[in-house]
C-alpha positions in Angstrom: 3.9 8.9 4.8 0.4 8.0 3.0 0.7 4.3 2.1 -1.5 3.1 -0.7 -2.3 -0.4 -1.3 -2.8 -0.9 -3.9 -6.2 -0.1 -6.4 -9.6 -1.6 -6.1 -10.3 -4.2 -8.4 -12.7 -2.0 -10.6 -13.8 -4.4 -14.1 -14.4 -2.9 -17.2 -17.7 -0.8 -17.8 -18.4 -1.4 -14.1 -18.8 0.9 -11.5 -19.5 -1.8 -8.7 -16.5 -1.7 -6.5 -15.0 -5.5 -6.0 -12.4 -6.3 -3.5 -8.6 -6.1 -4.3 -7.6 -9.5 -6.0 -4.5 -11.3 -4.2 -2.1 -14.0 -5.4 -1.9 -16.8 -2.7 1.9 -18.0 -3.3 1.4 -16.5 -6.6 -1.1 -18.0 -9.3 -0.7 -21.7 -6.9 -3.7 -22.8 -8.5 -2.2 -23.4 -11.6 1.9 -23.1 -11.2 3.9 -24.5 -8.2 4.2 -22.2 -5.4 6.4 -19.3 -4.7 8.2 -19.5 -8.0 8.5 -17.3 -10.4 5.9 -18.9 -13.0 3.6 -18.7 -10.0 4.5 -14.9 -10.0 4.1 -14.3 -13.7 1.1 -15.9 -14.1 -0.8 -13.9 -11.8 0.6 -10.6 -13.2 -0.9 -11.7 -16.3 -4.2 -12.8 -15.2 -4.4 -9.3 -14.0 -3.8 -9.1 -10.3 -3.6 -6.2 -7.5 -1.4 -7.6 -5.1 0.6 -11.0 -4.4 1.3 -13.0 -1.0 4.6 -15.0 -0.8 6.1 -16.2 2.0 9.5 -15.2 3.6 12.5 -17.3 5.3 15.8 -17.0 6.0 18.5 -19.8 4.2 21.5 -21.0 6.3 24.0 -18.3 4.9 21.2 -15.6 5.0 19.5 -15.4 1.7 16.0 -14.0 2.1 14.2 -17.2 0.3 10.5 -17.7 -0.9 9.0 -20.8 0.9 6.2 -21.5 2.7 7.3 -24.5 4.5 10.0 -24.6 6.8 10.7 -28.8 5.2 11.8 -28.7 2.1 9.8 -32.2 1.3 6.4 -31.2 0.4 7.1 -28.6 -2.6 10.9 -30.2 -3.7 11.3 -33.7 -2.4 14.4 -33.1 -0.5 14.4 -34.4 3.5 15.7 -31.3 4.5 14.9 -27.8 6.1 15.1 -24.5 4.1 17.5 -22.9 7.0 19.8 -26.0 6.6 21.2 -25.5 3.6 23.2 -22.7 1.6 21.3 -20.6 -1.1 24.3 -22.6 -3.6 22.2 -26.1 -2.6 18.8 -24.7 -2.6 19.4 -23.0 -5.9 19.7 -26.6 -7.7 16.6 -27.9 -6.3 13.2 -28.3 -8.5 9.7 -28.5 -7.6 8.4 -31.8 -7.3 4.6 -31.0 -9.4 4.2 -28.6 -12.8 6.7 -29.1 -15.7 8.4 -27.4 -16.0 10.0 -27.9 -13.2 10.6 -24.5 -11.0 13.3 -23.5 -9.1 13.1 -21.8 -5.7 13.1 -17.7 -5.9 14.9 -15.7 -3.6 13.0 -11.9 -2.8 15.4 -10.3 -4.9 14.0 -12.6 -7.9 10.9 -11.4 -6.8 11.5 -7.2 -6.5 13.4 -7.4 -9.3 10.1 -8.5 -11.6 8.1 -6.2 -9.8 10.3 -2.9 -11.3 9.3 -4.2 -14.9 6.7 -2.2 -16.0 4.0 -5.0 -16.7 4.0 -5.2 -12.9 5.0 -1.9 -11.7 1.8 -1.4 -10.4 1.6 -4.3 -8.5 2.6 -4.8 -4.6 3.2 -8.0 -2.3 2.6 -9.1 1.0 5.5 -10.6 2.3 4.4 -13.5 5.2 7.5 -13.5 7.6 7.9 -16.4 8.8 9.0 -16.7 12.8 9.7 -20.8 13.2 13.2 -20.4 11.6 16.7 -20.8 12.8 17.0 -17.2 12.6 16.3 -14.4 15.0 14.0 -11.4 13.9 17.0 -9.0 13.5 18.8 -11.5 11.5 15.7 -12.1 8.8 14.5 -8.0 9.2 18.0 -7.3 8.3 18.7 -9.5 5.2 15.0 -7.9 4.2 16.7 -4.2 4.7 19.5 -5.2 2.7 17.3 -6.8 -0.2 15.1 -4.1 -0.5 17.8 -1.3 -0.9 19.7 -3.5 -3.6 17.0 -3.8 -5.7 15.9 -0.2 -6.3 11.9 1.2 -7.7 12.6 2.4 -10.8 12.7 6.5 -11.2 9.1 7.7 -11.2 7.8 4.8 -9.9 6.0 4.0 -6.2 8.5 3.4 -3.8 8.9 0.1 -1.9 7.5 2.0 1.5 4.3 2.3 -0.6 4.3 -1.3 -2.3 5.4 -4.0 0.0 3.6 -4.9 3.3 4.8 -6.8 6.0 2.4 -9.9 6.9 3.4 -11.2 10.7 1.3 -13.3 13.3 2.0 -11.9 16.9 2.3 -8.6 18.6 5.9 -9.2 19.0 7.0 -9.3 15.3 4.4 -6.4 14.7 7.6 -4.8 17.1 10.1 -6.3 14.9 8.7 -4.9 11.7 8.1 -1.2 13.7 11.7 -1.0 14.9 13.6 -2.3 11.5 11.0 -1.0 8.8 8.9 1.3 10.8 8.1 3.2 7.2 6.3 -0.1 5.9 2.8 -0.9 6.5 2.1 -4.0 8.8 -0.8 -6.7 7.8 -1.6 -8.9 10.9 -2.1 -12.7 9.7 -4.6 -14.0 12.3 -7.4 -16.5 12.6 -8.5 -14.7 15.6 -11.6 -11.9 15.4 -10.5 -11.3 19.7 -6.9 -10.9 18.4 -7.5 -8.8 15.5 -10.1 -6.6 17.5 -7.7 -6.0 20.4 -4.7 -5.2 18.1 -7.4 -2.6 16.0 -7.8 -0.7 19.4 -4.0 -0.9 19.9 -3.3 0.4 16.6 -5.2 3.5 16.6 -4.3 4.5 19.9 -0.6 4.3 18.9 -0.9 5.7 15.6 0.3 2.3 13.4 -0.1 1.8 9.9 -1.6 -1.8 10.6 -4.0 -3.7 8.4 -5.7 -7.1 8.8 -5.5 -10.6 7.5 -8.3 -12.5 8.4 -9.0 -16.6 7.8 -12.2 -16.4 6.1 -13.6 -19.2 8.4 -14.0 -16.3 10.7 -16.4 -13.8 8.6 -18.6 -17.0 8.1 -21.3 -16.4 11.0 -21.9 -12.9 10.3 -21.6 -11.3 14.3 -18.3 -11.2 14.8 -16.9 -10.3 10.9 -19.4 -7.1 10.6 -18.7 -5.8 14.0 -14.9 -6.0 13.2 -15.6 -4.2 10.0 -17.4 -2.0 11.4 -15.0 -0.7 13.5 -12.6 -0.8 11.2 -14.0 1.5 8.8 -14.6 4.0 11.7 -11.0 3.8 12.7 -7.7 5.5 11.1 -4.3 4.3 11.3 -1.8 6.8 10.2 -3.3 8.7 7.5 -5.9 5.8 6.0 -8.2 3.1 7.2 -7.1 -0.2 8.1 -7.9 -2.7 5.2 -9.3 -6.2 6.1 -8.0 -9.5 4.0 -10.4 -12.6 3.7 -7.9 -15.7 3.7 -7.9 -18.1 1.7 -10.8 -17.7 -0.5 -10.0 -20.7 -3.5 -13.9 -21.5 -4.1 -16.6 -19.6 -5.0 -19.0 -19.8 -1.7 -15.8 -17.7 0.0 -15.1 -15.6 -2.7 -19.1 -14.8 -3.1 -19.1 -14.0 0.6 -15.6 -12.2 0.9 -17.6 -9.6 -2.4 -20.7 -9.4 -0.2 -18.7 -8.5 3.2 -17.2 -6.0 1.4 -13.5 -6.5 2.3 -10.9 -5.1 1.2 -9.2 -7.5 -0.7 -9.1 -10.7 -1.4 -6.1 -13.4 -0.5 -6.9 -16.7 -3.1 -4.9 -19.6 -4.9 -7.0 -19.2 -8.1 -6.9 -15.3 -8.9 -8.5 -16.4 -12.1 -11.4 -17.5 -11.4 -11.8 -15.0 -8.4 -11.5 -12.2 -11.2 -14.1 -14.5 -13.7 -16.8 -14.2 -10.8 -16.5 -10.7 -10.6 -17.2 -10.2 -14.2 -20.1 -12.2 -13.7 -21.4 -11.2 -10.3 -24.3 -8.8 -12.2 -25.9 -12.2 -13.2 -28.3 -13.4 -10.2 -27.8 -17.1 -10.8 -24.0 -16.7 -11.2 -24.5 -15.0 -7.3 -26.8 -17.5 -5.9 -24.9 -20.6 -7.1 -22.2 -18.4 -5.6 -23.3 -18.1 -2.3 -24.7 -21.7 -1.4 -23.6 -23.8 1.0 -23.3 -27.8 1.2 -23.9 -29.1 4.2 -20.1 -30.6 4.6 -19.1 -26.7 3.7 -21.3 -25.7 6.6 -20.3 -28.4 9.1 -16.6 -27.8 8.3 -17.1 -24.4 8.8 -18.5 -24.7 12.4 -15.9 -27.3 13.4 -13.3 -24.6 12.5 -15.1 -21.6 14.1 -15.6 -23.9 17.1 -11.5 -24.3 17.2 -11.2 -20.6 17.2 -13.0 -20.3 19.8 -11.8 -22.3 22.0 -8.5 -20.9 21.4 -9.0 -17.6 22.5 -11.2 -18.8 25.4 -7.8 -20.5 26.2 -5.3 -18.0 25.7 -7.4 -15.8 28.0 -7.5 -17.6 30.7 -3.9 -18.3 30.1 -3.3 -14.7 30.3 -5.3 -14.6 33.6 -3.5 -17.0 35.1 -0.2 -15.9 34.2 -0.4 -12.2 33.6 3.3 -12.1 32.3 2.0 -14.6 29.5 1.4 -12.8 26.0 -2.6 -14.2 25.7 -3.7 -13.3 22.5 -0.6 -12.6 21.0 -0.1 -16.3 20.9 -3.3 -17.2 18.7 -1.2 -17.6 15.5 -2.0 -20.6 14.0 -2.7 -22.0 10.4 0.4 -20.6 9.4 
């Protein structure tokens, strides 16, 4: 099956081709995340896609959160897979007024069949540090998916929802419950994300990549990647390539120049705002330049990428039954 992801991000009386806008938690720049305000607001600013994050509540309600504590966006001491959907149902978010309850996925699916955002689709970030195992999360996603129903004439689900995961071993997961859904592999990790490309083409999987932008900020490493990922084919279509999180314009300026795919930002506002204006050379060069704490920040990160994968390969030397580089998910 030919999975489409959505439509380029193409502005009025353009022809420049921009990359796919994506809704980080929803509009988060300017709702509290993962609600349904969060949700709204980027359908209306005009988005292609939107990221949430998925977990699994105590009695098995697929729930949108991006934190396993509950403390940080509600207040509450308290995990997400310790209570009942009943309890987490009644909690509000502790910034934006009004207040927001939590959404569940069917919340989520069920907006998406109304027709202002029918043409939207959603990357849905599985989270793995539950008190759930894969089959019990995969399975409550299964279930959500078929109760909530595309409406007739519309793109199915298959062709609209992606499945965001951070190791090799959930990439499994995702083949063995939805094997008809595309894959997006959430990675800081250009070694990762290179070793999975080769994987995927050689087995024939429709997997795509999410990349922290920190890693296309040297040049090397990000354009060979693209490279090969434009010369590859996974199923029937190239692997697309995510820049994550891109919520100022020096990232979003470079994601445009890269030339990736799409987009992953809190502010899909502004992200859309600097595409109408990219044909103005100052609007591009104030764009594209760097502070010096933006560039050191940017080399202290790199530098802990590095060392990562330097470390998770001699880990994998030393103990061949180790995973290695399926390991390097981090900033999750």
């Amino acid at each position: 099956m030919h999975h489409q992801l959505g439509r380029m991000a193409v502005l009025p009386d353009q022809d420049k081709r921009f990359p796919q806008v994506i809704a980080h938690r929803g509009y988060k720049a300017a709702f509290p995340e993962n609600t349904m305000a969060a949700f709204r607001g980027a359908v209306d600013v005009g988005v292609d896609g939107i990221e949430t994050d998925l977990r699994l509540s105590r009695d098995g309600v697929v729930v949108l959160s991006h934190d396993a504590s509950l403390v940080r966006c509600f207040g509450r001491n308290a995990r997400v897979d310790g209570l009942d959907w009943e309890e987490l149902s009644s909690l509000r978010t502790v910034r934006g007024e009004p207040k927001q309850s939590m959404a569940r996925l069917v919340d989520l699916l069920s907006y998406l069949r109304e027709t202002e955002a029918e043409e939207v689709w959603v990357l849905l970030d599985i989270k793995k540090d539950g008190n759930y195992a894969p089959g019990e999360l995969f399975n409550a996603l299964k279930r959500d998916l078929a109760s909530t129903p595309v409406r007739s004439g519309s793109r199915t689900w298959e062709e609209r929802v992606k499945l965001g995961v951070w190791d090799e071993e959930w990439i499994a997961a995702c083949t063995r419950y939805l094997p008809d859904f595309p894959i997006v592999l959430l990675t800081p990790s250009p070694a990762f994300a290179s070793s999975m490309l080769e994987q995927s083409s050689a087995k024939s999987l429709d997997l795509h990549f999410g990349l922290l932008n920190y890693t296309f900020a040297f040049g090397h490493r990000d354009r060979a990647f693209l490279k090969r990922a434009r010369s590859l084919k996974t199923k029937e279509e190239k692997p697309m390539v995510f820049s994550w999180s891109d919520n100022d314009d020096m990232w979003m300026a470079r994601s445009i120049c890269n030339g990736v795919d799409g987009v992953i930002t809190d502010d899909p506002g502004r992200f859309k705002e600097l595409c109408s204006q990219w044909d103005d050379p100052w609007v591009r060069k104030q764009a594209e330049t760097w502070t010096l704490w933006e560039r050191i920040f940017c080399v202290g990160i790199s530098m802990n990428v590095w060392i990562m994968e330097v470390t998770s390969w001699v880990m994998s030397w030393i103990s061949p039954t180790d995973n290695g580089l399926m390991n390097v998910g981090v900033y999750k």
